[in-house]
N, C-alpha and C positions, 0 to 999 in steps of 0.2 A: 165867241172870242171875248165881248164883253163881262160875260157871265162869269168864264174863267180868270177874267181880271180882279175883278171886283171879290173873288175866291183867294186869290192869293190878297190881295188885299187886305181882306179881316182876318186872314188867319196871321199873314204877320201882326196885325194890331193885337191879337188876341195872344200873341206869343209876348209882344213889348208888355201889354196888362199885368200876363201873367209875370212877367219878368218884375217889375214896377211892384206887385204885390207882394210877392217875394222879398224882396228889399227891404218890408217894411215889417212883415211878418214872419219872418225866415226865426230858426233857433239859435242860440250859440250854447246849445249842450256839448260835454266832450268824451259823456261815454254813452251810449246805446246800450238800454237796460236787455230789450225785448233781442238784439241782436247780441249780447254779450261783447262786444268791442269796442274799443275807443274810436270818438270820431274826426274828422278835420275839420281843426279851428282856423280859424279866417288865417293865411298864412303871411308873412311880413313881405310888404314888397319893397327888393331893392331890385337893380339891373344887372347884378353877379347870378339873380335867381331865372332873371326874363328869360336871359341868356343861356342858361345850362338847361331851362324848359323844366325848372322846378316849378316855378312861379305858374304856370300855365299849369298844368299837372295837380298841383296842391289845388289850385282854383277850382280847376273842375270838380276835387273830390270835395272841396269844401261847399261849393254851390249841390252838389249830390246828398251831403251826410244830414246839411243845416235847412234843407227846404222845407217850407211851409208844412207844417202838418205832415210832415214825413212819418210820425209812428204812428199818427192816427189810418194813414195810407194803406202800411204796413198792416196791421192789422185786418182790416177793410178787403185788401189783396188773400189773406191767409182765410177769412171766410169766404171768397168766392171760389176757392180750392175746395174747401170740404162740403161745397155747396154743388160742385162735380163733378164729386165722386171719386177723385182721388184715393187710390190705394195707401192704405199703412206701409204697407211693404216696397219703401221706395227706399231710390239712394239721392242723398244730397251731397252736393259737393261745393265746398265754398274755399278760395284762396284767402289767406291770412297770414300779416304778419308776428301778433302776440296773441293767440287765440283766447286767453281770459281778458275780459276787462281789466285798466288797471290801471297808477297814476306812470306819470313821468320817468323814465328810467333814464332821464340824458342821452340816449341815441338818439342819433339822424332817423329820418324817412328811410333815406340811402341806408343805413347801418342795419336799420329792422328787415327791411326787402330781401337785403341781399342774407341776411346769418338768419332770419324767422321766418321769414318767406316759405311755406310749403303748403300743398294740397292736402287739406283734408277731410275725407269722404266720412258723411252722420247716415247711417242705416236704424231708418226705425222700421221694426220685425214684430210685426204682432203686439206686444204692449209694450215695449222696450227699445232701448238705443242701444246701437253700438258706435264706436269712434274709430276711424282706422287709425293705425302704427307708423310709425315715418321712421324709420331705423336712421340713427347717427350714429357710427362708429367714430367719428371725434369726439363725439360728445359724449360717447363711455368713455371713451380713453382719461377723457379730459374730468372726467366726474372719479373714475379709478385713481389717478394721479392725485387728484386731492386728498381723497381716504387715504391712501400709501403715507404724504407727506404728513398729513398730522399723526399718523398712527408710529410712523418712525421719528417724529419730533419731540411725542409723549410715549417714551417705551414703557410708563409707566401705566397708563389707561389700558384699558381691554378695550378694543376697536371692534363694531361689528356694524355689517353693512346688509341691509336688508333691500332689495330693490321689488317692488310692486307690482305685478304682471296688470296689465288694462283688459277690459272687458273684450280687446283684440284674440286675445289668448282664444277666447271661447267664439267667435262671432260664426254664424252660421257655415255650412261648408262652400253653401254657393257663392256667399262674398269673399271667401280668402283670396281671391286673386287681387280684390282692391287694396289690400292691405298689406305689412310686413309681417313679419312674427316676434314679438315682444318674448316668445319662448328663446328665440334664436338671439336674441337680442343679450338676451342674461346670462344664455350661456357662454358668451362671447366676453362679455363682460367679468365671471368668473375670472377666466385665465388672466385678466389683468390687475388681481389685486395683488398686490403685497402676502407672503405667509402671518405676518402679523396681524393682517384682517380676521377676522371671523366675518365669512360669506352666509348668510341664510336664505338658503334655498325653502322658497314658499310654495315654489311650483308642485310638487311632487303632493302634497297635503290638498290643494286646486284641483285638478286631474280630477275626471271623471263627475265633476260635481256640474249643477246644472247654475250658468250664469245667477240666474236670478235668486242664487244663495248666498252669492257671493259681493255681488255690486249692485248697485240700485239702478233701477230701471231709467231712471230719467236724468243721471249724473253721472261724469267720468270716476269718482272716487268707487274706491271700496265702501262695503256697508262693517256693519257691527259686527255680523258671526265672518266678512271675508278677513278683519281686522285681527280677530281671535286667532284663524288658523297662522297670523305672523309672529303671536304669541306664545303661539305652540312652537312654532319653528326657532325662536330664539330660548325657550325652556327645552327643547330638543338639543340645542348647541351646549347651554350650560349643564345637560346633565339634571335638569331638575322637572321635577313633578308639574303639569300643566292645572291650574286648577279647572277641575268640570266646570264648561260654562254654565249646567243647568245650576250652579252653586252660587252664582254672582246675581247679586241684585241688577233689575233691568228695570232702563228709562226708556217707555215709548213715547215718540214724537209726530203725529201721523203728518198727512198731506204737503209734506216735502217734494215739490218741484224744481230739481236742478237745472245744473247745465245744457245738457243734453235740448230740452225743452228754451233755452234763452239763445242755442245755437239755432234750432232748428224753427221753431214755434208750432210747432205739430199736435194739433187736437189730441191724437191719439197719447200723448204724454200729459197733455195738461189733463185728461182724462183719465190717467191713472197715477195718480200718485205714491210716491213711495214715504213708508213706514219708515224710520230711524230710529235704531235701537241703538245705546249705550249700556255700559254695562259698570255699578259699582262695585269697588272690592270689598272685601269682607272686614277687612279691619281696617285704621287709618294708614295713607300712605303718603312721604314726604317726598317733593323730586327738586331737586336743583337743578337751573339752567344757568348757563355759561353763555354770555356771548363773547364773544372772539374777535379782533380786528382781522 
C-alpha cells in the first residue's frame, strides 16, 4: 500500500514538472509546417468564453498544438512507424477545418467547424497519394451563381469556366467507397451555369490515362502535361488549333515535395519526389489581370 502511494505520488510530481516545463518552454508558432495547418494561439480569456466552454476547449487545443518540442515529437513518432514496418498502402484520416495552411480569414472557431469542418481520408498507394472528395452541392451552386452573375453583368466578355477533377477521379477501385465522385460533382455542376458560360469539360481528355500523368504524386494540384490537356479543352471550345506540347519549350524542377507529404508525413512520399514540368511558349505573350471588388 505504501509502495502504491508513493507511485502515485511521483507520477503526479512528474506530471506538475512536466506541466512547469512546458510553461516555460512551450511554442507560440501559428501554422505547422510538417502538419500543413494552422495552430492554436494562446486564446483570450474573458467569462462570456469560460461559460459557453470556448475558453476550456481553445485551452486544451492550445496547450496540445504549442507543447514543448511538439515537431520534434512528431517527427520522432513517424520514424518509429517506419521502424515497424508499416505498410505504404494505408489510409489516413484526419478531421479539419481549412485544410491548407493559411493567414487570418476573420472567421470564428465556431464559423470554421461548422462551414469547413469535414473528414478527409489521404491514401498513400504505392508511391503516390490520393485525397478523397467531399461533394458540396452548395458550394457548386454557389460557385455557378457567381460565373452566371458576372458573365450576365459583362455581356460583353466571353465567360468560360473550367473546373479541375482531383486525383479522386482516378484513386484506386478499392478506395472508391471512402470517397465522393468529383466526376459526379462536374456534371452536376454543368446544369447550373448560365447559356452565356462556356463550360469546359476536361474530363473526357483525362479518361483512361494513368493518375500519375496527370497529378503529381505527392500534391493535390494538377502537374504540367494534366494542365495542357485544360488547354486543349479551352482550344477545343474556341475552335482553335492546340499547339503540340512536343513544340513548347520545357522547365524542369526536380525534387518537389507537396501537400500530400506535409498532410501526411509519409516516408514513402518524401521518398519519392515529383518532377515539375512547365512549359514556355513560342513567341512572347502579354496577359492582363483585373481584380474586382
Amino acid at each position: 500500500m505504501r509502495l502504491e502511494k508513493i507511485k502515485s505520488i511521483a507520477f503526479v510530481m512528474v506530471l506538475v514538472m512536466v506541466g512547469l516545463f512546458n510553461l516555460g518552454l512551450h511554442t507560440n508558432n501559428t501554422v505547422s509546417i510538417s502538419e500543413n495547418r494552422n495552430l492554436q494561439t494562446a486564446p483570450e480569456l474573458s467569462i462570456e468564453g469560460f461559460f459557453r466552454g470556448n475558453l476550456t476547449s481553445k485551452m486544451d487545443a492550445f496547450v496540445s498544438d504549442q507543447f514543448m518540442f511538439r515537431e520534434d515529437m512528431i517527427k520522432v513518432a513517424n520514424a518509429f512507424q517506419k521502424l515497424r514496418g508499416f505498410s505504404s498502402d494505408v489510409i489516413m484520416e484526419t478531421v479539419i477545418g481549412d485544410n491548407m495552411a493559411g493567414g487570418n480569414t476573420g472567421e470564428t472557431d465556431e464559423d470554421v467547424n461548422n462551414s469547413q469542418g469535414i473528414q478527409i481520408n489521404y491514401f498513400v498507394y504505392e508511391d503516390r497519394a490520393f485525397r478523397s472528395f467531399k461533394k458540396n452541392e452548395n458550394a457548386e451552386i454557389s460557385y455557378a451563381k457567381a460565373i452566371n452573375d458576372f458573365a450576365l453583368d459583362n455581356p460583353e466578355v466571353s465567360v468560360f469556366s473550367l473546373v479541375a477533377p482531383t486525383q479522386a477521379a482516378f484513386i484506386p477501385e478499392k478506395y472508391e467507397k471512402y470517397t465522393d465522385s468529383p466526376v459526379q460533382s462536374i456534371e452536376r455542376l454543368k446544369a447550373y451555369f448560365d447559356p452565356k458560360v462556356s463550360f469546359l469539360d476536361v474530363m473526357p481528355l483525362m479518361l483512361g490515362s494513368d493518375p500519375s500523368d496527370l497529378f503529381f504524386r505527392t500534391d493535390h494540384h494538377w502537374n504540367g502535361p494534366g494542365a495542357y490537356l485544360g488547354y486543349v479543352a479551352f482550344c477545343e471550345s474556341k475552335g482553335i488549333e492546340p499547339i503540340p506540347l512536343e513544340r513548347l519549350g520545357e522547365i524542369k524542377v526536380e525534387g518537389f515535395v507537396g501537400s500530400f507529404y506535409n498532410m501526411t508525413n509519409n516516408d514513402v512520399l518524401k521518398d519519392n519526389p515529383d518532377t515539375i514540368y512547365a512549359y514556355t511558349p513560342l513567341y512572347p505573350v502579354t496577359m492582363t489581370r483585373t481584380y474586382m471588388e
